[in-house]
N, CA, C and O atoms as CSV, one atom per row, in Angstrom:
chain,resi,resn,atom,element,x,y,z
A,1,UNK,N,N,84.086,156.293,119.794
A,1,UNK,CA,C,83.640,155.256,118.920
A,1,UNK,C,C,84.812,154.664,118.160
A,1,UNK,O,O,84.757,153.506,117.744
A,2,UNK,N,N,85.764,155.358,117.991
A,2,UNK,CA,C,86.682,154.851,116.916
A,2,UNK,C,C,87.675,154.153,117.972
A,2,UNK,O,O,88.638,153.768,117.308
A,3,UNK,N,N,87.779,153.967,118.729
A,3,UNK,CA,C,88.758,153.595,120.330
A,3,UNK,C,C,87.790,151.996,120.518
A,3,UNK,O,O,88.238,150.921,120.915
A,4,UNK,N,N,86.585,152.267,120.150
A,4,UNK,CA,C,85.775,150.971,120.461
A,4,UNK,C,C,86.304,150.020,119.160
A,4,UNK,O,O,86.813,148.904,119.066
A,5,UNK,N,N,85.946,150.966,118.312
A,5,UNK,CA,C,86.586,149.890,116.803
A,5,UNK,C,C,87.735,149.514,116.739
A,5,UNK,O,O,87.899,148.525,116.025
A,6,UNK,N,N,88.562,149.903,117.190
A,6,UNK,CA,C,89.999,149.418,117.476
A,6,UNK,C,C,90.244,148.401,117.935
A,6,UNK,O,O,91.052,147.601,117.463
A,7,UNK,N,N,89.082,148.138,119.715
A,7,UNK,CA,C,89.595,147.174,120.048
A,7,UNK,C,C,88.715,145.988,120.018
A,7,UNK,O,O,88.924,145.011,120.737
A,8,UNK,N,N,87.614,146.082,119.090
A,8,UNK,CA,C,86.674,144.878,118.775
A,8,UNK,C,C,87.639,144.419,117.311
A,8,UNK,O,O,87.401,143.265,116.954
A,9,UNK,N,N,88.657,145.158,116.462
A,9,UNK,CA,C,89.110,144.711,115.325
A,9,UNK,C,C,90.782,143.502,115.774
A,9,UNK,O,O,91.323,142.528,115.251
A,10,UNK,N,N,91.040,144.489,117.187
A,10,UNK,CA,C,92.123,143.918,117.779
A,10,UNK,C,C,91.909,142.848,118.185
A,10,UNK,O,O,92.776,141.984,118.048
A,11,UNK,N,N,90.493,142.508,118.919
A,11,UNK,CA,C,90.327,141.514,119.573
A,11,UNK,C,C,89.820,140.481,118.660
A,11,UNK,O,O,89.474,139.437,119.213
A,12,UNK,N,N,89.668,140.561,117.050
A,12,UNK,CA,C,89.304,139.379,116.428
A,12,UNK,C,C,90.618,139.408,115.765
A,12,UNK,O,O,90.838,138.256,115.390
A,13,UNK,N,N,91.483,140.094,115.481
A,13,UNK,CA,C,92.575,139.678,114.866
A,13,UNK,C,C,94.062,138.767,116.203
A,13,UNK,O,O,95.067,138.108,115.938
A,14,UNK,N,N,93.410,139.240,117.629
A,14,UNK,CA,C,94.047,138.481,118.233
A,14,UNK,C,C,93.773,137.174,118.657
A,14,UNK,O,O,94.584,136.343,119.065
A,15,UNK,N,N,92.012,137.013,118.467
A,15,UNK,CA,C,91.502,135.362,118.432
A,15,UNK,C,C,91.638,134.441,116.926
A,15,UNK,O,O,91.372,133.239,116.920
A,16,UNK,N,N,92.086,135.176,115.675
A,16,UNK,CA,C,93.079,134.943,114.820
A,16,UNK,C,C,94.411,134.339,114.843
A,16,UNK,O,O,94.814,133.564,113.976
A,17,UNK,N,N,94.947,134.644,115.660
A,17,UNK,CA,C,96.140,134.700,116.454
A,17,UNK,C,C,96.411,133.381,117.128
A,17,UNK,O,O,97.361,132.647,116.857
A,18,UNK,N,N,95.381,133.128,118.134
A,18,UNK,CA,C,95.498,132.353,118.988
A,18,UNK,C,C,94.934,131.300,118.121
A,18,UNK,O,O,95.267,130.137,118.347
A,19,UNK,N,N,94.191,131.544,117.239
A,19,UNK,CA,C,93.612,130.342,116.617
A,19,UNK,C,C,94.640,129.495,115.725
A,19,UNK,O,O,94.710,128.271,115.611
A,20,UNK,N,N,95.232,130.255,115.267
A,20,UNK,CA,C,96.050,129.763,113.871
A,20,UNK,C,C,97.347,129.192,114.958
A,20,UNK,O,O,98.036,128.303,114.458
A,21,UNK,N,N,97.636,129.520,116.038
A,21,UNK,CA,C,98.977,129.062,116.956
A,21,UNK,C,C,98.368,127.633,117.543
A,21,UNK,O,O,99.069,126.623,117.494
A,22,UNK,N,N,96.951,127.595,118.134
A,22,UNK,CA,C,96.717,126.307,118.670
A,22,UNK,C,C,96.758,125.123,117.497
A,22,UNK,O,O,97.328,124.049,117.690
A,23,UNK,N,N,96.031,125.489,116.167
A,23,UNK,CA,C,96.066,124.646,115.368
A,23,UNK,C,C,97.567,124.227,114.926
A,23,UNK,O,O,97.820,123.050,114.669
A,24,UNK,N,N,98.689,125.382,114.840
A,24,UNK,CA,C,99.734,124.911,114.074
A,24,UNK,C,C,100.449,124.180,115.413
A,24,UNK,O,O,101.194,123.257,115.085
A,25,UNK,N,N,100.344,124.459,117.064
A,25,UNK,CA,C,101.209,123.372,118.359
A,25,UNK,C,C,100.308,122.002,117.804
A,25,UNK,O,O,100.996,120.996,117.628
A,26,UNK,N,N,98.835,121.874,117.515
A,26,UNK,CA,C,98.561,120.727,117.850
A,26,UNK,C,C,98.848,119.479,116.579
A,26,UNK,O,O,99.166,118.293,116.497
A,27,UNK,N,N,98.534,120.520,115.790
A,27,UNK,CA,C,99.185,119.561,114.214
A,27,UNK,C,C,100.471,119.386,113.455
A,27,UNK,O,O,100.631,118.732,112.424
A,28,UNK,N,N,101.886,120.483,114.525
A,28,UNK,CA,C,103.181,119.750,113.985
A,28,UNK,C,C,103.333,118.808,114.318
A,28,UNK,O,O,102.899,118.374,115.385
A,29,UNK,N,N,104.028,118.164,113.472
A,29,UNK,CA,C,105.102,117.022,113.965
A,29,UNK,C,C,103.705,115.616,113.859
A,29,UNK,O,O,103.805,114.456,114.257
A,30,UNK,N,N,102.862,116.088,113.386
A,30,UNK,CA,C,101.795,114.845,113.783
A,30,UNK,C,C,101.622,114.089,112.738
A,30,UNK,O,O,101.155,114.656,111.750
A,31,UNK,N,N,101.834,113.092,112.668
A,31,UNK,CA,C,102.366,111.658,111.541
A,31,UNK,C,C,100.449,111.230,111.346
A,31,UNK,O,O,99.600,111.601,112.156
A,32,UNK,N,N,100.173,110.447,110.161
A,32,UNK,CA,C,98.919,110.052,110.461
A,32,UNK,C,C,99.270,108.916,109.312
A,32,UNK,O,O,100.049,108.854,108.361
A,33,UNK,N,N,98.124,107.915,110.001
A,33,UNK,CA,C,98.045,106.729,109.450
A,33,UNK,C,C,98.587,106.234,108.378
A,33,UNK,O,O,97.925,105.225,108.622
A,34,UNK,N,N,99.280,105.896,107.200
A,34,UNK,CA,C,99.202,105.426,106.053
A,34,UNK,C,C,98.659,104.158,105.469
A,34,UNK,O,O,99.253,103.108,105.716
A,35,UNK,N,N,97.445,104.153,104.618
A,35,UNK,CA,C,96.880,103.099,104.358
A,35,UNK,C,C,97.629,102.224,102.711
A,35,UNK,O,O,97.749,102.824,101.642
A,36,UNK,N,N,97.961,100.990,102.900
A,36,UNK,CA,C,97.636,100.549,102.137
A,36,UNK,C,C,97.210,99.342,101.282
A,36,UNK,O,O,97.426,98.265,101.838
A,37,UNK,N,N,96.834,99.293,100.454
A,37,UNK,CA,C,96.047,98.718,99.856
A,37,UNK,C,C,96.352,98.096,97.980
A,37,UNK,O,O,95.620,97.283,97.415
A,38,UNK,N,N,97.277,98.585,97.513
A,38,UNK,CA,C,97.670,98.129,96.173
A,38,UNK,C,C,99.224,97.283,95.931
A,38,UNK,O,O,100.338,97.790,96.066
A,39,UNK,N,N,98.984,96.197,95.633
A,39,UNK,CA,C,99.724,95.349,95.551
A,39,UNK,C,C,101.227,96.234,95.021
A,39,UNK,O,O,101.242,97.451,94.833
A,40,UNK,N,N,102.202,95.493,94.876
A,40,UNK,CA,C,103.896,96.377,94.685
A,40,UNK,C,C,104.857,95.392,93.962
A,40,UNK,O,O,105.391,94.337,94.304
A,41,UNK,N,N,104.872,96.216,92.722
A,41,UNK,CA,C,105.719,95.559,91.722
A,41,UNK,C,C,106.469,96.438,91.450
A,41,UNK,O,O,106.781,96.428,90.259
A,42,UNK,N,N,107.143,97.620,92.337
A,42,UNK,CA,C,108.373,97.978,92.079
A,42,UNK,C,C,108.669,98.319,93.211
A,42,UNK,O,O,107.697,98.464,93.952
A,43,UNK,N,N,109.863,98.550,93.742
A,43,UNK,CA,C,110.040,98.737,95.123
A,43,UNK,C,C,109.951,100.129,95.948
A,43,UNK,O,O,110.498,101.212,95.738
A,44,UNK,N,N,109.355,99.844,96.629
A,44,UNK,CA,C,108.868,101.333,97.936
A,44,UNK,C,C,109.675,100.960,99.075
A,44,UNK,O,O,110.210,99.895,99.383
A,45,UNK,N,N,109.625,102.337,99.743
A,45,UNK,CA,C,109.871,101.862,101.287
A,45,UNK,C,C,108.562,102.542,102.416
A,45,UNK,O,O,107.874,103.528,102.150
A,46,UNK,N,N,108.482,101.764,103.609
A,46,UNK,CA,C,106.996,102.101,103.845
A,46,UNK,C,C,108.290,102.786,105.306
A,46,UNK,O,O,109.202,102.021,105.620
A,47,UNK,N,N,108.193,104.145,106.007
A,47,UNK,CA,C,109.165,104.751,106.692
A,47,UNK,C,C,108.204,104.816,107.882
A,47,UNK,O,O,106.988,104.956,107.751
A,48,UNK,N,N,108.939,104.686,109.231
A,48,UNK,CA,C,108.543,104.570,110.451
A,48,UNK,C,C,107.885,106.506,110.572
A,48,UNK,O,O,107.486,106.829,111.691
A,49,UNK,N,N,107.843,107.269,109.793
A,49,UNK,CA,C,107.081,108.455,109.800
A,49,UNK,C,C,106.359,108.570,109.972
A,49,UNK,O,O,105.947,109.404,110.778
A,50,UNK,N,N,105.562,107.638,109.186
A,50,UNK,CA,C,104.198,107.454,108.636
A,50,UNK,C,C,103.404,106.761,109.336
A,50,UNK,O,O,102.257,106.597,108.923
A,51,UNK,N,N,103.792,106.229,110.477
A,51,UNK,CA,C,103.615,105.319,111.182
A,51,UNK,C,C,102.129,106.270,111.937
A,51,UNK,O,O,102.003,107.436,112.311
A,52,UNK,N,N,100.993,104.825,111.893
A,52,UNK,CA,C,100.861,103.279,111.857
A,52,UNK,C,C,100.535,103.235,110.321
A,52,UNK,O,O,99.728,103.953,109.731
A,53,UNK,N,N,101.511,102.014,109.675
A,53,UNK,CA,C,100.815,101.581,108.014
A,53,UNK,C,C,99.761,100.432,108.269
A,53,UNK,O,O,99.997,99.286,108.649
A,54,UNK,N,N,98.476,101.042,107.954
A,54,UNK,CA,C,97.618,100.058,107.791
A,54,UNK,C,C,97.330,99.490,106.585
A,54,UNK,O,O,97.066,100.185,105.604
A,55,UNK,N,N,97.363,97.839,106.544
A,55,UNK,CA,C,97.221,97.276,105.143
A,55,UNK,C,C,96.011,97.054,105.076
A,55,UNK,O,O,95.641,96.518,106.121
A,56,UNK,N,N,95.196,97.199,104.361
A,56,UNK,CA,C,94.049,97.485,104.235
A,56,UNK,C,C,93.116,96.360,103.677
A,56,UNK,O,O,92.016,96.012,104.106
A,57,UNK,N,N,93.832,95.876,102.609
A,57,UNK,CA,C,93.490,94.474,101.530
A,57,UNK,C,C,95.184,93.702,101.473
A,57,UNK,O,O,96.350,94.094,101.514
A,58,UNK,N,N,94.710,92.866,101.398
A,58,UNK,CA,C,96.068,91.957,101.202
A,58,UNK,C,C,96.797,92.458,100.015
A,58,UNK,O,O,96.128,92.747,99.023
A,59,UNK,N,N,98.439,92.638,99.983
A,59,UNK,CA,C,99.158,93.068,99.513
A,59,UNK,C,C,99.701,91.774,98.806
A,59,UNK,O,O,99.792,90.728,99.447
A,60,UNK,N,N,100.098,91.855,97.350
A,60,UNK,CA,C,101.282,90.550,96.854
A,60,UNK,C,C,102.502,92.009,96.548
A,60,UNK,O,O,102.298,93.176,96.214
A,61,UNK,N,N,103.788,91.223,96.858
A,61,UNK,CA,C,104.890,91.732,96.503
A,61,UNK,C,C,105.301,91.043,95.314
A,61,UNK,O,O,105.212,89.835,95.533
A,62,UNK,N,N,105.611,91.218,94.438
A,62,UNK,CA,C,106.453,90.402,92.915
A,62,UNK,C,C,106.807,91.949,91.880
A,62,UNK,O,O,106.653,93.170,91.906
A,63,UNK,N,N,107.239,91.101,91.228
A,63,UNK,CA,C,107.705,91.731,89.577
A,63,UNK,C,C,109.462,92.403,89.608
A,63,UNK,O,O,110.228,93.106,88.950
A,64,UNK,N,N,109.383,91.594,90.879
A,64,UNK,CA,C,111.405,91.987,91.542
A,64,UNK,C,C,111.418,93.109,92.153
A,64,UNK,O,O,112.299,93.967,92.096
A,65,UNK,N,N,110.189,93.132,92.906
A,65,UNK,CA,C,110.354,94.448,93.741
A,65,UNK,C,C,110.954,94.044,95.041
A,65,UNK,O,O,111.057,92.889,95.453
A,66,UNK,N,N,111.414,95.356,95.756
A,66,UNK,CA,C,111.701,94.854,97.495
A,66,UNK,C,C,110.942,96.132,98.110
A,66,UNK,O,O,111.161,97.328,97.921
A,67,UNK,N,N,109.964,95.481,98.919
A,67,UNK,CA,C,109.444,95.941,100.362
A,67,UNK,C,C,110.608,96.465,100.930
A,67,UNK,O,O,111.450,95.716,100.435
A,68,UNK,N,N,111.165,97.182,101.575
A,68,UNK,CA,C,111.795,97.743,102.526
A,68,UNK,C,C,110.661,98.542,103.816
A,68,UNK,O,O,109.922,99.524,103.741
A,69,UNK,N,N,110.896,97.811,104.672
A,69,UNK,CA,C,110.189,98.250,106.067
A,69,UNK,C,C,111.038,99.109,107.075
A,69,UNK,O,O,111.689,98.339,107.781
A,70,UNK,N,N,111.305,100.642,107.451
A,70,UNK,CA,C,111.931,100.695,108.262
A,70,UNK,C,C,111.860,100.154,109.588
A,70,UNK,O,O,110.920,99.511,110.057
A,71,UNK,N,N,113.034,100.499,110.205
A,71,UNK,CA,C,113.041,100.189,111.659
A,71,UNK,C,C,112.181,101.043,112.354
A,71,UNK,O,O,112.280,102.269,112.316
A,72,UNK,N,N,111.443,100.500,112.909
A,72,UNK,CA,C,110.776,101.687,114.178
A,72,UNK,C,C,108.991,101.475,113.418
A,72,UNK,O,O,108.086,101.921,114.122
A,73,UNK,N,N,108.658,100.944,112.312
A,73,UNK,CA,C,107.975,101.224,111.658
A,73,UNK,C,C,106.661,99.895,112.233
A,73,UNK,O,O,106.860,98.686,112.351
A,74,UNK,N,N,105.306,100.697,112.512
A,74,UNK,CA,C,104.540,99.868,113.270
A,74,UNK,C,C,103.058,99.364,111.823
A,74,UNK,O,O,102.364,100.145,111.171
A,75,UNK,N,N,103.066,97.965,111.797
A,75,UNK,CA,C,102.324,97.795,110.655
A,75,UNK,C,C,101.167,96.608,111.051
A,75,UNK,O,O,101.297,95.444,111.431
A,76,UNK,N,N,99.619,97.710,110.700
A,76,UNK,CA,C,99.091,97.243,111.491
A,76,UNK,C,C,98.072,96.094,110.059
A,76,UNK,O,O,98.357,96.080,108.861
A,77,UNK,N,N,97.191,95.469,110.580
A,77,UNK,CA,C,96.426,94.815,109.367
A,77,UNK,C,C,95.382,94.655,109.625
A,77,UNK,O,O,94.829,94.467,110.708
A,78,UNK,N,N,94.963,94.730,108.465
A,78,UNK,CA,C,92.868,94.780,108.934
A,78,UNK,C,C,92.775,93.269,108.886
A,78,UNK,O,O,93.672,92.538,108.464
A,79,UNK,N,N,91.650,92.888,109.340
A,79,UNK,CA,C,90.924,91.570,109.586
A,79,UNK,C,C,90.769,90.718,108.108
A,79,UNK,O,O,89.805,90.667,107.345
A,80,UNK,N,N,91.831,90.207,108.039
A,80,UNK,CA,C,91.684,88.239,107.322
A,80,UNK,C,C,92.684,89.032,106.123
A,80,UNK,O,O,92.803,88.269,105.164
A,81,UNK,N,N,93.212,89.955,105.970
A,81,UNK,CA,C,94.263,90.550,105.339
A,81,UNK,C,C,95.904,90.183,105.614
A,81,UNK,O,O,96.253,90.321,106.786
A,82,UNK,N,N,97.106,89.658,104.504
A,82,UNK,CA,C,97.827,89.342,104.388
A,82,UNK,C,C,98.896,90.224,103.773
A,82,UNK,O,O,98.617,91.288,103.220
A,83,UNK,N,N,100.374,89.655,103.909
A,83,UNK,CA,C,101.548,90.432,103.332
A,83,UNK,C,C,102.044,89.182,102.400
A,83,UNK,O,O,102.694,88.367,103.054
A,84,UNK,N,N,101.874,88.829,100.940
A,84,UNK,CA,C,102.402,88.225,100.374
A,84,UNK,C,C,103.763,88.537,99.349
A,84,UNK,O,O,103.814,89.478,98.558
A,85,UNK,N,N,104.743,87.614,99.542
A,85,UNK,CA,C,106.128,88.121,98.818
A,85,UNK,C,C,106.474,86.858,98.035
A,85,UNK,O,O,106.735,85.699,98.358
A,86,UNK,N,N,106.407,87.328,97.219
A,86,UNK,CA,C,107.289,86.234,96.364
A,86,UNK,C,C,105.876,84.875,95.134
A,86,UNK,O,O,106.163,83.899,94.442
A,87,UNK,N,N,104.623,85.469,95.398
A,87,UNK,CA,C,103.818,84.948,94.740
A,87,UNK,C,C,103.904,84.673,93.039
A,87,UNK,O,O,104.416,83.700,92.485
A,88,UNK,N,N,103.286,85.760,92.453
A,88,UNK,CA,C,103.429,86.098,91.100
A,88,UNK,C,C,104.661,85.240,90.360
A,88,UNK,O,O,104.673,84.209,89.687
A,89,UNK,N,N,106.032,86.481,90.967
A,89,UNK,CA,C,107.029,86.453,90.386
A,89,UNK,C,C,108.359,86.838,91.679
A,89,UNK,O,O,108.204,86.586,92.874
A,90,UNK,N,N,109.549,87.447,91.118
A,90,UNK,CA,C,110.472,87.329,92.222
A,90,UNK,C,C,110.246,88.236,93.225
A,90,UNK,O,O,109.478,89.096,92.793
A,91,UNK,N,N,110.507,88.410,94.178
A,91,UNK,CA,C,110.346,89.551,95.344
A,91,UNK,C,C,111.262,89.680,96.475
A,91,UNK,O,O,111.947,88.734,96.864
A,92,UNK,N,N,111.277,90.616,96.902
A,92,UNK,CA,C,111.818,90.592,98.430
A,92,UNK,C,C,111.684,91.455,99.433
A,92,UNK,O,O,111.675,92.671,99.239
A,93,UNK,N,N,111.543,90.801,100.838
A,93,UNK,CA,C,111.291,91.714,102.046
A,93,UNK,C,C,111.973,92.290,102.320
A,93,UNK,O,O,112.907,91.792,101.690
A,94,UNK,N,N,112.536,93.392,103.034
A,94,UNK,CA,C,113.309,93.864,103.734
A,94,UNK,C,C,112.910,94.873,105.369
A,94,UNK,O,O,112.750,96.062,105.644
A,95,UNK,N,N,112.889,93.621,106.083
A,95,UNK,CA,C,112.378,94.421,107.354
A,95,UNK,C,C,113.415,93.816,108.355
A,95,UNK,O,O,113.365,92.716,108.905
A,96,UNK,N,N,114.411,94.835,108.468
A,96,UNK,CA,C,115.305,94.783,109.376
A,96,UNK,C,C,115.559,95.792,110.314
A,96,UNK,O,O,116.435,96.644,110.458
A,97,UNK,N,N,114.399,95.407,110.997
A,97,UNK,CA,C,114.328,96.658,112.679
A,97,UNK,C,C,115.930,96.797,113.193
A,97,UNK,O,O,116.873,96.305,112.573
A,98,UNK,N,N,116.074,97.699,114.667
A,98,UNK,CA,C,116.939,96.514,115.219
A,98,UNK,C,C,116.931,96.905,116.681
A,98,UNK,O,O,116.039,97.742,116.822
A,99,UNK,N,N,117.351,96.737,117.475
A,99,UNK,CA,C,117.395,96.634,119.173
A,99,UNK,C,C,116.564,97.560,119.609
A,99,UNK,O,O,115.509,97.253,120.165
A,100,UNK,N,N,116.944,98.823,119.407
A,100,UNK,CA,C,116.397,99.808,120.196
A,100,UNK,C,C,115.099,100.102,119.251
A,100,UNK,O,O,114.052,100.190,119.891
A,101,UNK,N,N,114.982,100.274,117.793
A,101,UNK,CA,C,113.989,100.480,116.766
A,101,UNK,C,C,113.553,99.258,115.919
A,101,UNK,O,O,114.004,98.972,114.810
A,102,UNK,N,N,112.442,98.466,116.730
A,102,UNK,CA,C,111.784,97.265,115.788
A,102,UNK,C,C,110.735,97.391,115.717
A,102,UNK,O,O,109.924,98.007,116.409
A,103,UNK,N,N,110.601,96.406,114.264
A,103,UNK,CA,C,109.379,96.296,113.812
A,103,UNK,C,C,108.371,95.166,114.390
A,103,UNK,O,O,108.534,94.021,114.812
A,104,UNK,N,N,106.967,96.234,114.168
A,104,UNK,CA,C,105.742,95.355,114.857
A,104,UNK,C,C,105.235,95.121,113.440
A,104,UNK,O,O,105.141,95.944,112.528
A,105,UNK,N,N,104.870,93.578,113.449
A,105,UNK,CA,C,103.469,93.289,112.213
A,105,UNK,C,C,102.103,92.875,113.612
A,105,UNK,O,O,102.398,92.046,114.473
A,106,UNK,N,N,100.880,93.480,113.629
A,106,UNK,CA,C,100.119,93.527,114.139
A,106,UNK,C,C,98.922,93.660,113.576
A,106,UNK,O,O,98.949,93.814,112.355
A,107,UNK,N,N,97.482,93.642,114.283
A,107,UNK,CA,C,96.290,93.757,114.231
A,107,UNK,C,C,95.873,94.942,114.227
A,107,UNK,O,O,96.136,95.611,115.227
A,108,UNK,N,N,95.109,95.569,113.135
A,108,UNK,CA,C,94.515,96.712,113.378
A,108,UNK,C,C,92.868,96.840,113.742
A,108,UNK,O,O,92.149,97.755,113.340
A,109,UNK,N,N,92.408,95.642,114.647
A,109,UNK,CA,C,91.625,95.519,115.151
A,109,UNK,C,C,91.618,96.385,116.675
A,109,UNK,O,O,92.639,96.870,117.163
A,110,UNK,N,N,90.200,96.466,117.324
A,110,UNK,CA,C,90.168,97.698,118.605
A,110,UNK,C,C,90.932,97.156,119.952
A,110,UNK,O,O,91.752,97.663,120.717
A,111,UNK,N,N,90.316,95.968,119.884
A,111,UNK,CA,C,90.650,94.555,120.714
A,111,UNK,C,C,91.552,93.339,119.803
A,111,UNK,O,O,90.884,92.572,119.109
A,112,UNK,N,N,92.953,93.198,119.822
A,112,UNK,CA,C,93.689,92.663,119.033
A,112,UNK,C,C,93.152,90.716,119.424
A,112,UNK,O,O,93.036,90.124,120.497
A,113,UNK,N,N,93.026,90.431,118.524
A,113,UNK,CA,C,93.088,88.506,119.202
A,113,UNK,C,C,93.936,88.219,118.010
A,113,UNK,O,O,94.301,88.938,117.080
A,114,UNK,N,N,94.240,86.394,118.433
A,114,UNK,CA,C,94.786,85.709,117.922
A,114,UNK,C,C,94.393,85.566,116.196
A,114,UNK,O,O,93.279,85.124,116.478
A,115,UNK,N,N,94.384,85.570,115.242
A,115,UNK,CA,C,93.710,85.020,114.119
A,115,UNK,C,C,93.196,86.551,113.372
A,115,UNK,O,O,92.717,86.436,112.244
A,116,UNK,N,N,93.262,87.608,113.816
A,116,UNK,CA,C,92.914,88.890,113.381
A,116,UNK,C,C,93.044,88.410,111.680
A,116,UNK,O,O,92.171,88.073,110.881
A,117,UNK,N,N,94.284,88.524,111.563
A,117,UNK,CA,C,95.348,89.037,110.635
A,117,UNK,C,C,95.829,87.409,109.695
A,117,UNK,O,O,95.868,86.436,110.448
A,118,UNK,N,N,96.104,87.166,108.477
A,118,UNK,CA,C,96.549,86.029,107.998
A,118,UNK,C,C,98.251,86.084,107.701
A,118,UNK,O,O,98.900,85.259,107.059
A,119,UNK,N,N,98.727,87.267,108.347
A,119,UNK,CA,C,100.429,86.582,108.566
A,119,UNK,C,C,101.172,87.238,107.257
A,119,UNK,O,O,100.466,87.579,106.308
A,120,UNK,N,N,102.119,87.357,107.221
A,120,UNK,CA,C,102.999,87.435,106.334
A,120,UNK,C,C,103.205,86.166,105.584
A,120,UNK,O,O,103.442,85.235,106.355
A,121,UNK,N,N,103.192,85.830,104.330
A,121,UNK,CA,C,103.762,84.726,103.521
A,121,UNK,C,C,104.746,84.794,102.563
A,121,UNK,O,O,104.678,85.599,101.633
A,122,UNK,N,N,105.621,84.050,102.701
A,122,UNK,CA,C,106.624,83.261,101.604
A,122,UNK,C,C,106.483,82.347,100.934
A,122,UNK,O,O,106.343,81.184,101.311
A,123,UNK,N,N,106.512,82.988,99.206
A,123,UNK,CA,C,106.316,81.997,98.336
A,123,UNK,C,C,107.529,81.378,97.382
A,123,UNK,O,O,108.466,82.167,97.265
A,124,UNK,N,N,107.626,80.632,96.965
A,124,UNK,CA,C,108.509,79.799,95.956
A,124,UNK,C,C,109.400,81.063,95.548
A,124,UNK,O,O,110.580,80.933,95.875
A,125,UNK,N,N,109.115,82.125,94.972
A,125,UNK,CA,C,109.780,83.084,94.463
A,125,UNK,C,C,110.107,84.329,94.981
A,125,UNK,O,O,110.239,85.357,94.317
A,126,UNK,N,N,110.267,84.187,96.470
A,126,UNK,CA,C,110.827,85.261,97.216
A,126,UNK,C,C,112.427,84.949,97.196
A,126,UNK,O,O,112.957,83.847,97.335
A,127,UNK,N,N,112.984,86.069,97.010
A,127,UNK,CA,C,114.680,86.056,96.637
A,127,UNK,C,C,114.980,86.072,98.197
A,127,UNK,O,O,115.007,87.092,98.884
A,128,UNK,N,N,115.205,84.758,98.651
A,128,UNK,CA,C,115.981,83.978,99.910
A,128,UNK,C,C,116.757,85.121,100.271
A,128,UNK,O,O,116.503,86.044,101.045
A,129,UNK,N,N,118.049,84.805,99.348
A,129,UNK,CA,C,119.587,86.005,100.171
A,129,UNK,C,C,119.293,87.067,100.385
A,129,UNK,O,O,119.958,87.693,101.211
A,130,UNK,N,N,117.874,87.862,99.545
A,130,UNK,CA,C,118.416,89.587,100.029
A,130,UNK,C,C,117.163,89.547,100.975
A,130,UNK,O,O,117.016,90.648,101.506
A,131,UNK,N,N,116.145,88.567,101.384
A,131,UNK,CA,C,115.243,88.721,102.601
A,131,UNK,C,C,115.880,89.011,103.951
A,131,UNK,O,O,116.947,88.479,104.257
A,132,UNK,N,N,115.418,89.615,104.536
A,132,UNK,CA,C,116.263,90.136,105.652
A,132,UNK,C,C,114.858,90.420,106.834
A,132,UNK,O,O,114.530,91.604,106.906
A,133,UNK,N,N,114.117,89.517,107.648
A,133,UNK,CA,C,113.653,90.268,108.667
A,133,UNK,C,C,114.405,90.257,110.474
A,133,UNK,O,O,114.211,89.299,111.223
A,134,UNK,N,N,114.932,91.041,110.742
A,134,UNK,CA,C,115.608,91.731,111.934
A,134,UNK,C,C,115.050,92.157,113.099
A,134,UNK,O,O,114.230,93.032,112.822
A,135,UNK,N,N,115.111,91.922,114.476
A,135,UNK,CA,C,114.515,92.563,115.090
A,135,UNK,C,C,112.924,92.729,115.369
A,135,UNK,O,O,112.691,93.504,116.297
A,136,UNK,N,N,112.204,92.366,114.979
A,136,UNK,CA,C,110.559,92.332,114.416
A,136,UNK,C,C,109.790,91.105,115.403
A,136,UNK,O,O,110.276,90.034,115.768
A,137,UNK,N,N,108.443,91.660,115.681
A,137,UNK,CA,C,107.459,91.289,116.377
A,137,UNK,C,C,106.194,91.313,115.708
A,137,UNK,O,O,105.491,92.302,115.504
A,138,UNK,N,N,105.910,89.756,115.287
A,138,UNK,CA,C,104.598,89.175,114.508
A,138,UNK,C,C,103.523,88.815,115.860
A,138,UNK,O,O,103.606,87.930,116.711
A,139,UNK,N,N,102.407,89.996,115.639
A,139,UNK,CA,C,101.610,89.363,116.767
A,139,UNK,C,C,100.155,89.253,116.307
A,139,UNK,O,O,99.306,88.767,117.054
């Protein structure tokens, strides 16, 4: 009896085992969505890690902040949602992909069409010289 308990205690501490190993192969390294949704009046950077950034509600950039977008960094947008810079007050983009690592602005629709998305905009008070988009694919 005690030879039986051994190996019914072995055999749940080894499906323990196997459990906690499948969960930790299938969930390293695994990046998930970043949503967002609150406008940016000081400057962030949104990092190709995190990747896909979904904007969720239209974003304004101002109050002299800079967007910085990495390279590699895929940014998707919900339906009739915008990237505004330079509205309010001063702002600036910074999305400078480059050859091998560029940036997508895209649809986060299932089936992407034309008109998803209302675009990135530039307003009167986006700081011209330090805007920088590089490399990048508006679709």
């Amino acid at each position: 009896m005690h030879h039986k308990k051994w190996v019914s205690m072995s055999l749940s501490s080894l499906a323990v085992v196997f459990v906690s190993f499948f969960l930790t192969m299938f969930t390293m390294g695994t990046t998930y969505a970043l949503n967002h949704s609150s406008n940016i009046t000081s400057s962030e950077t949104w990092a190709a890690a995190d990747n896909p950034h979904i904007v969720t509600t239209s974003i304004h950039v101002y109050n002299s902040a800079t967007l910085t977008i990495e390279p590699g960094c895929l940014v998707k947008f919900d339906g009739g949602t915008a990237l505004f810079i330079g509205y309010y007050s001063a702002a600036t983009l910074n999305a400078a992909g480059t050859s091998g690592n560029p940036i997508t602005f895209t649809s986060n629709a299932v089936t992407p069409a034309p008109a998803d998305w209302s675009g990135v905009v530039f307003f009167n008070s986006t700081v011209d010289g330090a805007t920088i988009m590089d490399y990048f694919t508006v679709e």
